[in-house]
C-alpha positions as CSV (number, residue, x, y, z in Angstrom):
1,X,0.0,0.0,0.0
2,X,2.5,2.5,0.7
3,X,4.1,2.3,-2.5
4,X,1.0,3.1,-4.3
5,X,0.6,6.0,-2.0
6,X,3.6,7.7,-3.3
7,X,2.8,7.3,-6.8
8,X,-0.3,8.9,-6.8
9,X,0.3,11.8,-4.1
10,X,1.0,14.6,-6.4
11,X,-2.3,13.8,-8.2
12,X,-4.7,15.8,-7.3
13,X,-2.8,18.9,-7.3
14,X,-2.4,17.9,-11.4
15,X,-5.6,16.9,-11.8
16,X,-7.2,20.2,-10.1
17,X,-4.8,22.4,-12.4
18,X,-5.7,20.6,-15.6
19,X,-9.5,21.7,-14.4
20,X,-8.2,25.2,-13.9
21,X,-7.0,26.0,-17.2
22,X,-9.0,24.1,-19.5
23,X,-12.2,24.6,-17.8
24,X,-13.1,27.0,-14.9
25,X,-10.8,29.9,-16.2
26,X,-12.1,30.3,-19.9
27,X,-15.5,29.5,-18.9
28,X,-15.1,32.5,-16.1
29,X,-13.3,34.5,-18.9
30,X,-16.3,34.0,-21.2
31,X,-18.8,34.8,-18.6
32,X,-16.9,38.7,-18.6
33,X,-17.1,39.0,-22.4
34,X,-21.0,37.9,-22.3
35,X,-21.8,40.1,-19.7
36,X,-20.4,42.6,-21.2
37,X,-21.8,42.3,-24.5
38,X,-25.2,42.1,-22.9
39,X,-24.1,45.2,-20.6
40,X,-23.0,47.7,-24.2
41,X,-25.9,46.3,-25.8
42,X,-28.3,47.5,-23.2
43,X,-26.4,50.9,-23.4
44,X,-27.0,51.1,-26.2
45,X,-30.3,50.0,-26.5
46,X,-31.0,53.1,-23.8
47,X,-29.1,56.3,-24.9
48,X,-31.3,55.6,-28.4
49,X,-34.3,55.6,-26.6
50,X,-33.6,58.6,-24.7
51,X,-32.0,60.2,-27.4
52,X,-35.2,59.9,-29.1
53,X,-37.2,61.0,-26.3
54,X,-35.1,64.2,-25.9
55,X,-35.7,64.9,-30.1
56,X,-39.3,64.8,-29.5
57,X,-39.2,66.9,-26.4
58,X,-37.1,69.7,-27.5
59,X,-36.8,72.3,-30.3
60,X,-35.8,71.0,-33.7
61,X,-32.6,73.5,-34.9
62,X,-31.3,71.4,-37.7
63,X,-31.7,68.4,-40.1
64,X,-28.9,66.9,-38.9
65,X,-30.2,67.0,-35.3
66,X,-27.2,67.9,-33.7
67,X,-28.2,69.0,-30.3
68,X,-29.6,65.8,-30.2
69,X,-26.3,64.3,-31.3
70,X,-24.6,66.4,-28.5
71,X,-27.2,65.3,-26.0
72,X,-26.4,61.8,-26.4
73,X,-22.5,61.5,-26.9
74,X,-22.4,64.0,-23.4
75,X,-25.5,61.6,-21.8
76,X,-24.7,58.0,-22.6
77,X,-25.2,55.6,-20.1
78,X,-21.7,53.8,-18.6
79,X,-20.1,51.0,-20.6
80,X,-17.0,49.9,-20.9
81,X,-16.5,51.3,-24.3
82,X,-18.4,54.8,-24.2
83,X,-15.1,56.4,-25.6
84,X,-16.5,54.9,-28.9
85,X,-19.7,56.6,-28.6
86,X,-18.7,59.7,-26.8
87,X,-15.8,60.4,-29.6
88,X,-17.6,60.0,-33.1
89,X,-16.5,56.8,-33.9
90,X,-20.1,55.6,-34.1
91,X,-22.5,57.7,-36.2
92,X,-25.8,58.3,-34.7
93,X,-28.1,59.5,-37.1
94,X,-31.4,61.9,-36.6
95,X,-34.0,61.5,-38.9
96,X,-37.1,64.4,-38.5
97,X,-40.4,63.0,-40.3
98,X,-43.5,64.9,-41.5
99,X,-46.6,62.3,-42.2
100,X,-48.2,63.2,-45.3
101,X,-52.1,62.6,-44.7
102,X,-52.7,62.5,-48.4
103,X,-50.3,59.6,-49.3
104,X,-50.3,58.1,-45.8
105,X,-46.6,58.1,-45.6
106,X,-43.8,60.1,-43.7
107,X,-41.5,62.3,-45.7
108,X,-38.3,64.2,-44.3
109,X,-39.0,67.1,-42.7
110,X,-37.2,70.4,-43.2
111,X,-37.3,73.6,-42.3
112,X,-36.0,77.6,-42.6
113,X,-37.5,78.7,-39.5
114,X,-35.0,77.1,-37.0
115,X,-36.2,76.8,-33.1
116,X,-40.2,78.6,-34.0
117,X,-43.3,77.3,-33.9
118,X,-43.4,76.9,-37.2
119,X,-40.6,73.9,-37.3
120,X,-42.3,71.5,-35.3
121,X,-42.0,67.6,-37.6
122,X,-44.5,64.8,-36.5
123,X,-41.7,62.5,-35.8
124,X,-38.4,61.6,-35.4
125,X,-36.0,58.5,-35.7
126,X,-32.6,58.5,-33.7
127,X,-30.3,54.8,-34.6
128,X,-26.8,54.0,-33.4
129,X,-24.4,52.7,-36.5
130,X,-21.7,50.8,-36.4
131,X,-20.7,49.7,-33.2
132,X,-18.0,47.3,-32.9
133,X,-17.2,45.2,-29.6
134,X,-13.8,44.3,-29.2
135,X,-13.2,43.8,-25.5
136,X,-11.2,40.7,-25.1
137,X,-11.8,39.0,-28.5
138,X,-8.4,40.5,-29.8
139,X,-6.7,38.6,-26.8
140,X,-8.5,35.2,-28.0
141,X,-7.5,36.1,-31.4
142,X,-11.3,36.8,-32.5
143,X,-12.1,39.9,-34.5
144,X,-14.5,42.8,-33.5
145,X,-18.2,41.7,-33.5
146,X,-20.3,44.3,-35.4
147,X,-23.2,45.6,-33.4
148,X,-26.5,45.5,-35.4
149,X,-28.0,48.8,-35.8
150,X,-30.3,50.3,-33.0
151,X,-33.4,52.5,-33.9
152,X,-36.3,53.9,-32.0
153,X,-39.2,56.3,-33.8
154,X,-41.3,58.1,-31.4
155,X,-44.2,61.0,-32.5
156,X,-43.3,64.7,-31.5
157,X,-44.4,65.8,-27.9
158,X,-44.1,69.2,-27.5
159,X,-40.4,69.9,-29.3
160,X,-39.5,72.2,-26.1
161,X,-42.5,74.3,-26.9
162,X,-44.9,75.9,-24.2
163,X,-48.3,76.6,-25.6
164,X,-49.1,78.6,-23.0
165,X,-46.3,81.4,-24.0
166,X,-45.7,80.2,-27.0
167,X,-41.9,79.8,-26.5
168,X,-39.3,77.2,-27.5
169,X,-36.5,76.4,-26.0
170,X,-33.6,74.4,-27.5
């Protein structure tokens, strides 16, 4: 008996390693990167919707909707690659809609008259292109996983109007 005891004294210790690093530590490792997939995605998700929801609440200024655009890269919600958002290197686009009652369809809205009364679209669509995760898929060798677009239409509230004064604000 004791010489089968020496022989096999050392293992467990080899056999709990082996567990270690081809099991528990990339299954722990892959937990991170799904959680925080699911974490951006959810970010993202949010700042359109409330990007959206500040469009239709506050004065339309331009086609472009760039207080909108402001809003959001100075607003997003924390992930762990905001920088992305925050710097440009993700294009969020502002789409201002007039609905046509004749055709049934919405156009693109424009306008001369800047922050009035008179620039008020029906709608507006804000969506978040070209996102790309890349936190630890470089380090498995994996390349960046392109985001699908996000998109969110809501109708015009008030566009940072007050009827009451008849004043908008930006």
């Amino acid at each position: 008996m004791r010489g089968n005891s020496r022989g096999s004294r050392g293992q467990a210790t080899v056999e709990m390693a082996l567990a270690l690093v081809a099991g528990i530590v990339p299954l722990t490792f892959g937990l991170i990167a799904f959680a925080e997939l699911a974490w951006t995605y959810h970010a993202l998700a949010a700042i359109t919707r409330q990007g959206a929801r500040y469009a239709a609440t506050h004065c339309w200024q331009d086609e472009a909707g760039s207080n909108v655009v402001t809003w959001m890269q100075s607003n997003a919600p924390p992930f762990p690659d905001r920088r992305q958002l925050a710097s440009g290197g993700v294009q969020i686009q502002v789409s201002y809609w007039r609905h046509d009652p004749e055709t049934h369809q919405s156009v693109p809205f424009s306008c001369d008259g800047g922050c009035s009364g008179q620039c008020v679209p029906d709608s507006v669509t804000v969506s978040i292109i070209g996102y790309q995760f890349n936190h630890f898929l470089p380090l498995l060798g994996l390349q960046p996983l392109q985001v699908p677009p996000f998109s969110t239409t809501v109708e015009i509230e008030s566009a940072g109007g007050n009827p009451e004064t008849a004043v908008s604000s930006p």
